[in-house]
KOLMI-981732 format. One record per atom (N, C-alpha, C): residue number from 0; x, y, z; residue in three letters; atom name. Coordinates in Angstrom, 3 decimals. Layout:
N
{pt NUM {X Y Z} ALA CA},
...
This chain:
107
{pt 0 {-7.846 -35.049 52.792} UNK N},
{pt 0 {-7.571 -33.662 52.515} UNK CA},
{pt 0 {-8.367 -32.747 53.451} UNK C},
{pt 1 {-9.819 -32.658 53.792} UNK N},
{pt 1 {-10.794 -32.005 54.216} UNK CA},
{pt 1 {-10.183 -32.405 56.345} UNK C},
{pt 2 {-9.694 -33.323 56.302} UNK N},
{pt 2 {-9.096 -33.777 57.414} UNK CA},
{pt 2 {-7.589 -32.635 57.916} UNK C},
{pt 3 {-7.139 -32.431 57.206} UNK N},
{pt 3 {-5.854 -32.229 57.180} UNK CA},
{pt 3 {-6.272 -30.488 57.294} UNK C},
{pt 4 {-7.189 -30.138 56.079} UNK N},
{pt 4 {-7.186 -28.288 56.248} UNK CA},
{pt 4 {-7.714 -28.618 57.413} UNK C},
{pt 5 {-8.902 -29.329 57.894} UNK N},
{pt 5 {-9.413 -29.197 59.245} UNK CA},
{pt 5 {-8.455 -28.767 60.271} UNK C},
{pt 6 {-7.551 -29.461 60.658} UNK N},
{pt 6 {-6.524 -29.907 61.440} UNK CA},
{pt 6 {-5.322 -28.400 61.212} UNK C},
{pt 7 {-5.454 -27.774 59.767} UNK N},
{pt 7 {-4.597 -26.482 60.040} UNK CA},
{pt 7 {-5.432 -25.744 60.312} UNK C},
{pt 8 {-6.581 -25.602 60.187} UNK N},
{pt 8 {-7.493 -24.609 60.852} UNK CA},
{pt 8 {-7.605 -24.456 61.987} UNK C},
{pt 9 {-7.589 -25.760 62.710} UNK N},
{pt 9 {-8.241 -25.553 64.167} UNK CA},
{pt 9 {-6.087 -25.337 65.175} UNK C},
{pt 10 {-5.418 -25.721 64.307} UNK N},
{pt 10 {-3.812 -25.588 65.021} UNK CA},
{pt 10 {-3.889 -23.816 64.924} UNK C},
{pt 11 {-4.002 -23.178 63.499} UNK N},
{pt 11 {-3.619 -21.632 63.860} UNK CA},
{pt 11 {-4.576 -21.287 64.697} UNK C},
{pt 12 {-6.225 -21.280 64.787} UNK N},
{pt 12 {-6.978 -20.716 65.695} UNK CA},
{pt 12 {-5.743 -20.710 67.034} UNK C},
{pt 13 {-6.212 -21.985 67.371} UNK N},
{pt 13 {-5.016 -22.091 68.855} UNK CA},
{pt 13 {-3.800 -21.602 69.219} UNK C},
{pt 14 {-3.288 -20.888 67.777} UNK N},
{pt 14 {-2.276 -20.342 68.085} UNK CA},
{pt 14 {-2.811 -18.627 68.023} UNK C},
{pt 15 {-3.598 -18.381 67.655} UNK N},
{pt 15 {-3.794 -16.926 67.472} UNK CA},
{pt 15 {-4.442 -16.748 69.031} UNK C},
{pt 16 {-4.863 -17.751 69.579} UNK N},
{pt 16 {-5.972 -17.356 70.757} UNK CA},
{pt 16 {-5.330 -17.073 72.097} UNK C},
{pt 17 {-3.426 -18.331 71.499} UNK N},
{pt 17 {-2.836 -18.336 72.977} UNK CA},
{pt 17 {-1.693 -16.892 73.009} UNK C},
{pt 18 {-1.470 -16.155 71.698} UNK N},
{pt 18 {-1.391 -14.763 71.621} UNK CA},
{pt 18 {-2.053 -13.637 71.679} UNK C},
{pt 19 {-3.121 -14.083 71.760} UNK N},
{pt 19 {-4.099 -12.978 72.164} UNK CA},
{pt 19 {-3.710 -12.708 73.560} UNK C},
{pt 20 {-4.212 -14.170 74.308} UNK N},
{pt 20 {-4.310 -14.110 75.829} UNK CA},
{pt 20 {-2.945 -14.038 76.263} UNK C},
{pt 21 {-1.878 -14.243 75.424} UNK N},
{pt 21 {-0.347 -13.697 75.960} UNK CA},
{pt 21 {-0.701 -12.130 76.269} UNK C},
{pt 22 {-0.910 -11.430 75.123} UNK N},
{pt 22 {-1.072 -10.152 74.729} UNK CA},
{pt 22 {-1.957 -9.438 75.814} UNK C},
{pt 23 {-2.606 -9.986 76.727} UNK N},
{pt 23 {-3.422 -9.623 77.709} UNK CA},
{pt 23 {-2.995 -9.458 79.315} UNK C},
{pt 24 {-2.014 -10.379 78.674} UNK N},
{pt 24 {-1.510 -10.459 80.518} UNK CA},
{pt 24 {-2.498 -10.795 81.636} UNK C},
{pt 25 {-1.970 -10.051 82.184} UNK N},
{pt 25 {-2.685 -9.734 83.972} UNK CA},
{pt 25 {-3.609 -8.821 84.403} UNK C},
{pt 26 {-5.300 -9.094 83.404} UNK N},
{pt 26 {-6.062 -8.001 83.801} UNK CA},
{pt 26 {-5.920 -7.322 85.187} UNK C},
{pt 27 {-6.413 -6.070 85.563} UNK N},
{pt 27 {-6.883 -5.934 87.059} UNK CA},
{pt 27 {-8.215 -6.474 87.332} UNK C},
{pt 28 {-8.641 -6.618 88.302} UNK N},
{pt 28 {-9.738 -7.384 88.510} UNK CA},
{pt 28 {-10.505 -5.135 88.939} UNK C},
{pt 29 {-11.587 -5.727 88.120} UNK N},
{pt 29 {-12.600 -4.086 88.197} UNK CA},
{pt 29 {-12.648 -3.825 89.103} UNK C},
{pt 30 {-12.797 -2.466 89.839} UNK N},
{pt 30 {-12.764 -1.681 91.632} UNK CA},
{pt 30 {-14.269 -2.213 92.530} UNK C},
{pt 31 {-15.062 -2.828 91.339} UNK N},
{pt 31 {-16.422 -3.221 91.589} UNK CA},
{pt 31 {-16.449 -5.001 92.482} UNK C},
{pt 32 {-15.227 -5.553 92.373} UNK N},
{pt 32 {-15.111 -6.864 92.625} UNK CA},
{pt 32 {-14.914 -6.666 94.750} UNK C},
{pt 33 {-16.052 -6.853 95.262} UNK N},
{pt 33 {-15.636 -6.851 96.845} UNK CA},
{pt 33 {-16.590 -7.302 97.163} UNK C},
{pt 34 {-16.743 -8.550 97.565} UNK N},
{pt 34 {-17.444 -9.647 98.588} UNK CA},
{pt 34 {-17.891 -8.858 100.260} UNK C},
{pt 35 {-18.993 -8.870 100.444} UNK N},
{pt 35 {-19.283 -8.273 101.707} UNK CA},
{pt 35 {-19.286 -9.476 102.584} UNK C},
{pt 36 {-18.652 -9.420 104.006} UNK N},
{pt 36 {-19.202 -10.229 105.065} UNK CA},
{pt 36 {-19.439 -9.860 106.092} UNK C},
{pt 37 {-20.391 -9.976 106.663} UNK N},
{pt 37 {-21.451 -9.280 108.004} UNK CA},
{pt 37 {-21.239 -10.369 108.472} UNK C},
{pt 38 {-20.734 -9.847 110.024} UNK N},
{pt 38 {-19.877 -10.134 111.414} UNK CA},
{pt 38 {-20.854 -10.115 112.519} UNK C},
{pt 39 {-21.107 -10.805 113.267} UNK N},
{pt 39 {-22.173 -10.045 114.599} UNK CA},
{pt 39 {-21.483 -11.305 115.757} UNK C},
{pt 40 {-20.961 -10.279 116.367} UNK N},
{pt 40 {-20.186 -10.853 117.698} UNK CA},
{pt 40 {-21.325 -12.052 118.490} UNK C},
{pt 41 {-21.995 -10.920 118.391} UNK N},
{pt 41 {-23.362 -11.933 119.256} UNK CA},
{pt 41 {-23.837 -13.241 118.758} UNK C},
{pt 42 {-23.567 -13.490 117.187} UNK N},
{pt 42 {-24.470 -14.657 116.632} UNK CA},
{pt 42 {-22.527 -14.978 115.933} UNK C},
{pt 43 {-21.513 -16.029 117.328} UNK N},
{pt 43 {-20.392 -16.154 116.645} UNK CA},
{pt 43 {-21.022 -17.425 115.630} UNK C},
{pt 44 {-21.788 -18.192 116.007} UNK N},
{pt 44 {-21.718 -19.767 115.404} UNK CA},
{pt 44 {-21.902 -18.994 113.470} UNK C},
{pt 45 {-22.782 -18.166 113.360} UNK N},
{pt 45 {-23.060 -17.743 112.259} UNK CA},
{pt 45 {-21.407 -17.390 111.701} UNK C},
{pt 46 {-20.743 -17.088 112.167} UNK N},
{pt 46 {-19.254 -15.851 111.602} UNK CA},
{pt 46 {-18.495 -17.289 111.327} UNK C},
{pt 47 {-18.108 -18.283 112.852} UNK N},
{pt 47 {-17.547 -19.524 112.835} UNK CA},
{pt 47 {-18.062 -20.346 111.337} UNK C},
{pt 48 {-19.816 -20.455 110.627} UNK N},
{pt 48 {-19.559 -21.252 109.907} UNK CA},
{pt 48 {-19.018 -20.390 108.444} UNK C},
{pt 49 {-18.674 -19.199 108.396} UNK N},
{pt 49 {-18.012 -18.753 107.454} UNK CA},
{pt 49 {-17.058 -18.647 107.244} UNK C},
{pt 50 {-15.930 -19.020 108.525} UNK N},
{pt 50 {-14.673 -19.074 108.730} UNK CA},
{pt 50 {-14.300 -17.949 108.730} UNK C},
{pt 51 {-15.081 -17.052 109.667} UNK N},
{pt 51 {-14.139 -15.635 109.690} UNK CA},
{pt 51 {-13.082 -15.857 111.099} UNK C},
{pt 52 {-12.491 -15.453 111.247} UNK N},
{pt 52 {-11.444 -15.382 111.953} UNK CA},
{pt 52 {-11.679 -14.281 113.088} UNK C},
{pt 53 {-11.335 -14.825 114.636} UNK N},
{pt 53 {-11.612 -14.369 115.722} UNK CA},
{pt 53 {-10.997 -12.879 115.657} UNK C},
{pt 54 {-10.231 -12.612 115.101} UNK N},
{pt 54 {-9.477 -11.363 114.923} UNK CA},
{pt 54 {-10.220 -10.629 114.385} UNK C},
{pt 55 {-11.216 -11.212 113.426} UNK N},
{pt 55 {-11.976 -10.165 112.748} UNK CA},
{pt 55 {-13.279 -9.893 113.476} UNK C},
{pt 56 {-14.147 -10.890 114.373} UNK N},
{pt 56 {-15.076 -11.236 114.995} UNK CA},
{pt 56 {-15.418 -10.271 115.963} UNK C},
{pt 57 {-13.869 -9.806 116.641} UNK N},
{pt 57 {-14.068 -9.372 117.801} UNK CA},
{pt 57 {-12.422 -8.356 117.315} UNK C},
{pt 58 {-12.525 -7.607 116.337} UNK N},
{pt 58 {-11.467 -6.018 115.970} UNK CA},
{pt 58 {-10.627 -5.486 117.086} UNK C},
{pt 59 {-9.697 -5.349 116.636} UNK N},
{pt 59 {-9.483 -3.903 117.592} UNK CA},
{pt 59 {-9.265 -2.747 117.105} UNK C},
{pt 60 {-9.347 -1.790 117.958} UNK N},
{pt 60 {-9.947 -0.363 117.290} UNK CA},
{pt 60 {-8.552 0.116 116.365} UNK C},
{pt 61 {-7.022 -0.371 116.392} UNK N},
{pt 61 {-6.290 -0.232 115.372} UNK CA},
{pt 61 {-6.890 -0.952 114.342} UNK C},
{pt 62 {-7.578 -1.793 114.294} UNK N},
{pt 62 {-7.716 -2.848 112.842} UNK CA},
{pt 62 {-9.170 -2.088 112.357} UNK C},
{pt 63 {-10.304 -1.571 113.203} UNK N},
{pt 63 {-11.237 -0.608 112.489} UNK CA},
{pt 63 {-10.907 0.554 112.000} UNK C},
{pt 64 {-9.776 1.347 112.657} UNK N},
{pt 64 {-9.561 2.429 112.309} UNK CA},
{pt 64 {-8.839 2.390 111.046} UNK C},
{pt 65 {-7.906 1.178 110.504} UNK N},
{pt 65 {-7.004 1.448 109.631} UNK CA},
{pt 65 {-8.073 0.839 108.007} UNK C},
{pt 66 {-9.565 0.004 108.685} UNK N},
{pt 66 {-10.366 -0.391 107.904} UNK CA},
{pt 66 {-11.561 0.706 107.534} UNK C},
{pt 67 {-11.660 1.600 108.226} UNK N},
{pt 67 {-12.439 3.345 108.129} UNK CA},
{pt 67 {-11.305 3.928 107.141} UNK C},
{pt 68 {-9.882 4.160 106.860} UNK N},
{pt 68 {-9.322 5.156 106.507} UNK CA},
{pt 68 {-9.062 4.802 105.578} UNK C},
{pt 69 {-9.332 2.966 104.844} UNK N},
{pt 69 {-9.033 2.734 103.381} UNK CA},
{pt 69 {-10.130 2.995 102.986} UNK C},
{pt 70 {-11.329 2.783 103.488} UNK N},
{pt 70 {-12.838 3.243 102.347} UNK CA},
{pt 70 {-12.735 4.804 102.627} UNK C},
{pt 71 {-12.310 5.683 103.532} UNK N},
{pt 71 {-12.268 6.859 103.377} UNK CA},
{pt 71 {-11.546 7.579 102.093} UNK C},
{pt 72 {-10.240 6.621 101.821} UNK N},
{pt 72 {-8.855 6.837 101.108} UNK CA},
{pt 72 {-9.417 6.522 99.425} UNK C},
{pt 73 {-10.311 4.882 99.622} UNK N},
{pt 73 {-10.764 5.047 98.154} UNK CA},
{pt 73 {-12.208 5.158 97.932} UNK C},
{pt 74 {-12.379 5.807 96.820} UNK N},
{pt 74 {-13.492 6.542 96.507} UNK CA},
{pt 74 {-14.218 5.019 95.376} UNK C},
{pt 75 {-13.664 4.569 95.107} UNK N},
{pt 75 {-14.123 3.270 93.935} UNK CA},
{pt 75 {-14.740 2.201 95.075} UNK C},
{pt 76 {-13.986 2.019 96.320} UNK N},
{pt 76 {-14.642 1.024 97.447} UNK CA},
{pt 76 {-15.455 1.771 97.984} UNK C},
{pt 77 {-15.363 2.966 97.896} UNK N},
{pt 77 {-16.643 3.796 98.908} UNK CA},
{pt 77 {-18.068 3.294 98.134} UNK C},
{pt 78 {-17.795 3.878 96.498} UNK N},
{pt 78 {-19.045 3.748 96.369} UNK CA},
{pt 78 {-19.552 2.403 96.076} UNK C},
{pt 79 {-18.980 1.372 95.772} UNK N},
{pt 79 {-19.408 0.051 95.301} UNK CA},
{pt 79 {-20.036 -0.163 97.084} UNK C},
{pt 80 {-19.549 -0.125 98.027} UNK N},
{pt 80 {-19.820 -0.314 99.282} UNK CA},
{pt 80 {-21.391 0.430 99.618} UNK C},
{pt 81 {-21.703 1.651 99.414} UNK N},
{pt 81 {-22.764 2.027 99.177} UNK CA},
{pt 81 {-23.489 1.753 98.267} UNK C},
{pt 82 {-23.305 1.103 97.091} UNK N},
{pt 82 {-23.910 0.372 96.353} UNK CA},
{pt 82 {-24.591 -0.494 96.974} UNK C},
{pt 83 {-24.324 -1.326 97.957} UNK N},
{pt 83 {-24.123 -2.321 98.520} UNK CA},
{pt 83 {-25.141 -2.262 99.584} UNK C},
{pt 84 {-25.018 -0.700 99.958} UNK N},
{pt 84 {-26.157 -0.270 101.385} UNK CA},
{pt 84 {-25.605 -0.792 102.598} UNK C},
{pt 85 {-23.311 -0.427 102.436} UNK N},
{pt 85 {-23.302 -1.028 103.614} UNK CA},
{pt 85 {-22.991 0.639 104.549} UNK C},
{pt 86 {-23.541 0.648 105.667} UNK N},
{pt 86 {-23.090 2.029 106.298} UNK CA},
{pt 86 {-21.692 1.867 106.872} UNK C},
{pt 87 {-21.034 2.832 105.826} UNK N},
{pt 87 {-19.227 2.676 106.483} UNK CA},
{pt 87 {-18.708 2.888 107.576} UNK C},
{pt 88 {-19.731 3.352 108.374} UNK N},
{pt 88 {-19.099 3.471 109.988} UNK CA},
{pt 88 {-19.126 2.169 110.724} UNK C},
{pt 89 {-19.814 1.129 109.902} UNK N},
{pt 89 {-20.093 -0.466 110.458} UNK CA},
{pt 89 {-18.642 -1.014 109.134} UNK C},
{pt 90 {-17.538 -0.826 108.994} UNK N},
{pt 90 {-16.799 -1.601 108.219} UNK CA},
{pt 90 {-15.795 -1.920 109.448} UNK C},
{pt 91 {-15.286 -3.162 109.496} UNK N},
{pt 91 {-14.479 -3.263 110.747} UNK CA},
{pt 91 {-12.949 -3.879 110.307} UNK C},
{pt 92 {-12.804 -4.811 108.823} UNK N},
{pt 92 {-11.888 -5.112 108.687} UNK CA},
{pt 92 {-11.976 -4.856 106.823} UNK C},
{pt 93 {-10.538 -4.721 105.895} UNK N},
{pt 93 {-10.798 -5.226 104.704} UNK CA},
{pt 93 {-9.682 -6.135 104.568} UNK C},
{pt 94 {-9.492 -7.129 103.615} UNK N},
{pt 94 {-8.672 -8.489 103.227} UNK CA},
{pt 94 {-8.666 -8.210 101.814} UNK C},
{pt 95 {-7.401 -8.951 101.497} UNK N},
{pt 95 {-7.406 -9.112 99.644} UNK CA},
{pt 95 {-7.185 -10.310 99.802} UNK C},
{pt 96 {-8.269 -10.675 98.876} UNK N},
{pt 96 {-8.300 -12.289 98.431} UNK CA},
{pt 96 {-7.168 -12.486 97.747} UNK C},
{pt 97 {-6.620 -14.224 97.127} UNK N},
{pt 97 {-5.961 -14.502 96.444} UNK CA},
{pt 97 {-5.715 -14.062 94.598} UNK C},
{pt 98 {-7.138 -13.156 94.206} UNK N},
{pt 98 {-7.384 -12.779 93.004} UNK CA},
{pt 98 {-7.306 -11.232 92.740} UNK C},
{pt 99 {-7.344 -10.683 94.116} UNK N},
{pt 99 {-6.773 -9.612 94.027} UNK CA},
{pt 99 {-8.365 -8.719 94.425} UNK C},
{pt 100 {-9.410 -9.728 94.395} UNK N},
{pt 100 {-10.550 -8.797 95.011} UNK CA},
{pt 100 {-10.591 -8.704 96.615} UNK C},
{pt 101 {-11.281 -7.692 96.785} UNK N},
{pt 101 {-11.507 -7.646 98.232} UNK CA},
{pt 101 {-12.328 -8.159 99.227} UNK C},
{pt 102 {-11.932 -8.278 100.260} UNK N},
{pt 102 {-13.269 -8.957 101.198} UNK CA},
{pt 102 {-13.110 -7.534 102.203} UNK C},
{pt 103 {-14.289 -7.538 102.205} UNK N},
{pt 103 {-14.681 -6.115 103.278} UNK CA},
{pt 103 {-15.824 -7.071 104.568} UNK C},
{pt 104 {-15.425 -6.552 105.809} UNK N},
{pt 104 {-16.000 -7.252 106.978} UNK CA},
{pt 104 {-16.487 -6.128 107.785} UNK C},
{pt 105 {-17.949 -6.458 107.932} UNK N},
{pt 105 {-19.096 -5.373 108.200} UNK CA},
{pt 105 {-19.618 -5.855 109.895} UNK C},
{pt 106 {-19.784 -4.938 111.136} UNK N},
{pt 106 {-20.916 -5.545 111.528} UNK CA},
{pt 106 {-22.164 -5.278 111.840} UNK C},
């Protein structure tokens, strides 16, 4: 008996928990979620073992300029970025990860 209520107890939990998290969907991931990575042309072996990508290593001034006018554009990456103590005139690229946070590339 003590087997059996066990066993309906722990079945509705599991069902109330996998409606909850139905009921939740697809948080956004918070404006606070952005991974910094500092770039220095000069020290590539350092960038190479992070796997940044030569494109990002070495910018071009379309890919800084259009990476200046999104932290200009948002005010939630501005300040988490200054949070951060990164000076935005050194931002050279930004990326969205697979989770929807950002990678911002500094040098």
């Amino acid at each position: 008996m003590n087997k059996a209520f066990a066993l309906a107890v722990l079945m509705s939990a599991a069902t109330m928990g996998t409606a909850y998290a139905r009921d939740m969907g697809m948080t956004a991931k918070p404006a606070g979620d952005v991974a910094i990575v500092y770039t220095d042309p000069a020290a590539d072996n350092n960038a190479r073992q992070l796997d940044v990508p030569d494109s990002i290593i070495h910018p071009s001034p379309a890919m800084v300029q259009q990476a200046q006018n999104e932290v200009k554009t948002d005010p939630a990456l501005r300040a988490d970025l200054l949070n951060h103590n990164v000076e935005l005139n050194n931002v050279v690229a930004i990326d969205t990860a697979a989770d929807g946070s950002r990678i911002v590339y500094v040098r």
